[in-house]
N, C-alpha and C positions, 0 to 999 in steps of 0.2 A: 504493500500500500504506500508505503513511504517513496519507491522505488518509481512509481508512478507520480507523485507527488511533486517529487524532483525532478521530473522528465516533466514534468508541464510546466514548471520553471523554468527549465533549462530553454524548449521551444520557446516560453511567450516572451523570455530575453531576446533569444536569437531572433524571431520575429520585430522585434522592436527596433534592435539595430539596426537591423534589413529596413525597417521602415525611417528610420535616423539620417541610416545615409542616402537612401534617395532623396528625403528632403535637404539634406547637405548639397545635392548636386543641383537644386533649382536654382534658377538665377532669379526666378520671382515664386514666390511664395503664394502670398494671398494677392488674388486677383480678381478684376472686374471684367469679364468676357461684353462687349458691348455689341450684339445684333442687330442689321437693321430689318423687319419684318418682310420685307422684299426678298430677304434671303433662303425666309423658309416657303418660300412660291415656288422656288427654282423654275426649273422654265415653264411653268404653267404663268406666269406674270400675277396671277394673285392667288388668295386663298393658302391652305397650309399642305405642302407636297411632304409625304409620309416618308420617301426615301432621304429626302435633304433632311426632316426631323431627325429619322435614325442616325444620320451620318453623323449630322452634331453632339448628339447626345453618346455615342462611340468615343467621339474625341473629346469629350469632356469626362469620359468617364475612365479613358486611361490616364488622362493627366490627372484627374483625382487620386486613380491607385500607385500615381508619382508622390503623393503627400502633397500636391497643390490646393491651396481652400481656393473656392471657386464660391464669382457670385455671378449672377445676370443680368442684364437688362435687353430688353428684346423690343424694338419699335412694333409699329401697328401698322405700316402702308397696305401689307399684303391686304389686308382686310379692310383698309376704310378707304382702301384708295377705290375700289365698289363702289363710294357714297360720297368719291369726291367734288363729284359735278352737282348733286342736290347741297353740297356742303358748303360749295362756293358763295353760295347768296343766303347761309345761315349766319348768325349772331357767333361771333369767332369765339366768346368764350361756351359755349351748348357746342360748335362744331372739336374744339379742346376733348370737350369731355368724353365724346364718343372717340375720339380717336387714342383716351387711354382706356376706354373699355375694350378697344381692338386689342392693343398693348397686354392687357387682362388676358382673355380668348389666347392671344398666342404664349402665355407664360402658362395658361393648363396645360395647353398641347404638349408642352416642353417638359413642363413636370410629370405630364402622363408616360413621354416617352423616357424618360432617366430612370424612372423608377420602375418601368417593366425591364431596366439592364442592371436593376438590383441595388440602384443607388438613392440614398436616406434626401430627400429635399425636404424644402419648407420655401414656400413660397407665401412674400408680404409684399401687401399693398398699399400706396399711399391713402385710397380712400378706402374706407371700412367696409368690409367684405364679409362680417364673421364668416359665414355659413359656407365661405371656401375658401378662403384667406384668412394668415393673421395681420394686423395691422403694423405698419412700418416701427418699431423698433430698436433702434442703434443697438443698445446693449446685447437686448434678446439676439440680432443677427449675427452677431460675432462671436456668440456662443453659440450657434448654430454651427458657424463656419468651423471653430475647432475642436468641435464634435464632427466634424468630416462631412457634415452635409452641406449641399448645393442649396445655395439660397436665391430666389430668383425676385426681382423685385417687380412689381407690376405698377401700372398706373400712375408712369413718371412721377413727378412731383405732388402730382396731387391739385397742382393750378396750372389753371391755363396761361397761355403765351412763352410757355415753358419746353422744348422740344427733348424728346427722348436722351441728346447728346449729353444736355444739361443735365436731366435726373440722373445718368451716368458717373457723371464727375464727381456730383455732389455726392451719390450713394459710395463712389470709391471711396473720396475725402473722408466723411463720415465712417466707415467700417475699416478706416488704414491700411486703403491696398496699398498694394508694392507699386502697381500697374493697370493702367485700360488697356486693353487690348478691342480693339476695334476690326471686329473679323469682317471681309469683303469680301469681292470675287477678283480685285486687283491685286497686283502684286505690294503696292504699300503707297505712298504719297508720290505724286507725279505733278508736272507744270500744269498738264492739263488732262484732259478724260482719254488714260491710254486704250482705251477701245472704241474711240474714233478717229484720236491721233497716234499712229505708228510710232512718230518721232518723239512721242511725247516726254520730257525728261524723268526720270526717277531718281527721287532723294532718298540715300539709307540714312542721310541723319539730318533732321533741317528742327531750327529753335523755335519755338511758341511765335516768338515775334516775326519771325518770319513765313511763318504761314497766315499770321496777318497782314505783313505787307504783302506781300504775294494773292493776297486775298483766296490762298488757298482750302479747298472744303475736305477738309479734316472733318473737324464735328463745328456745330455750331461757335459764334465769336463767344457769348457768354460762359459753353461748355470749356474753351482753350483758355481763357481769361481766367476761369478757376482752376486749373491745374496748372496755367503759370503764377496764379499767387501760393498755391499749396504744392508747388515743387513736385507735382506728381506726374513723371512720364505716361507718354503713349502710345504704345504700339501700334501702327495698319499695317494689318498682313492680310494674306488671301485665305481665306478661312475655307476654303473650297477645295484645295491642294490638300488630298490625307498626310497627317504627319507634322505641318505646319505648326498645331498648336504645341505640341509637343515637345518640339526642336524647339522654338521659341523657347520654352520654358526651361530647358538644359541648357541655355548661353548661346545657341546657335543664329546664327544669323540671317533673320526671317524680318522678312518686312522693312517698311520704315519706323525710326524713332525719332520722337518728338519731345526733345527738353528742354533745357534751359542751355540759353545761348552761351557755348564757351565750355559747357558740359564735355 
């Protein structure tokens, strides 16, 4: 009995280390995966395409089993962009709010599909949801996060004039990511849209302030503006290439980064 006792010791040490040094070799820890809704349409152009769900929820769930805390934020075009032409001549802050209940709609999906690959979520919302959500949190989410579960946030900020970029930054800021990661279908920040221009230049490393003068679309001004005052990098990579999120996450050299100028 003892003999047994000590052998389960012995494993859930060894196990641990095994899990030690994996987290020893991220070069980001705790992170903020930022999607934009459009992504999980894949080429149907809107609505939510099941194989791009699974594919995501793949790659978030090996880089979990890397020791990475992972959180989400997922936009809503796939779905409100359906309602964008009655939405145009709606009162902006009523058209807001439907476009984080799309935002909503695509963080179940998401949490539907992580958790049939056996991974522990919790998904919170800005606006109060009991009855499928808990409500947004700071403390509760971070104890989430290092309980290993995938935290996903929905319903941006919670006010309108506010765009998914921004509830991003703020939710990294607020839960102390290492990092946003900004998954695409591009290769990472470019002069202009490289799948209209061939030539179009690609930066692996360009400053906050220069993707404002550049008037380059990263995430929203007011989204860059808060991770250039809270020193908080970010990554655009092509979230569509298997492997990408990963390699990221082991120091490899994926994507563009976006810091502080002289970094």
């Amino acid at each position: 009995m003892f003999e047994a006792f000590f052998l389960t010791i012995f494993i859930q040490d060894r196990f641990n280390n095994i899990i030690a040094m994996e987290d020893g070799m991220l070069k980001y820890r705790r992170i903020l995966l930022k999607l934009s809704g459009e992504s999980l349409a894949g080429d149907d152009g809107y609505g939510i395409n099941a194989a791009m769900l699974d594919r995501y929820a793949e790659e978030i769930r090996e880089a979990r089993d890397m020791g990475a805390e992972i959180a989400l934020v997922i936009g809503g075009g796939n779905i409100f962009r359906g309602v964008s032409e009655a939405a145009a001549n709606m009162d902006r802050v009523q058209a807001d709010y439907m476009g984080m209940l799309a935002t909503v709609i695509n963080a179940l999906a998401f949490q539907d599909a992580l958790e049939r690959k056996g991974i522990y979520t919790r998904l919170q919302t800005a606006i109060k949801m009991e009855q499928m959500a808990e409500p947004f949190i700071r403390r509760r989410a971070i104890r989430h996060l290092e309980k290993g579960r995938v935290v996903i946030f929905g319903a941006g900020t919670g006010n309108p004039y506010f765009t998914t970029d921004t509830a991003a930054s703020l939710r990294a800021i607020e839960i102390e990511a290492d990092v946003i990661i900004k998954g695409t279908r591009v290769d990472g920040v470019y002069d202009s849209d490289p799948e209209k221009n061939p030539h179009a230049e690609f930066f692996p490393k360009i400053s906050y302030l220069d993707v404002i003068r550049k008037n380059l679309r990263v995430m929203d001004m007011t989204a860059i503006t808060l991770c250039q005052e809270n020193v908080l990098p970010i990554v655009v990579m092509n979230m569509n290439e298997k492997g990408n999120f990963t390699r990221l996450l082991r120091g490899e050299k994926v994507g563009s980064l976006v810091q502080t100028e002289g970094a």
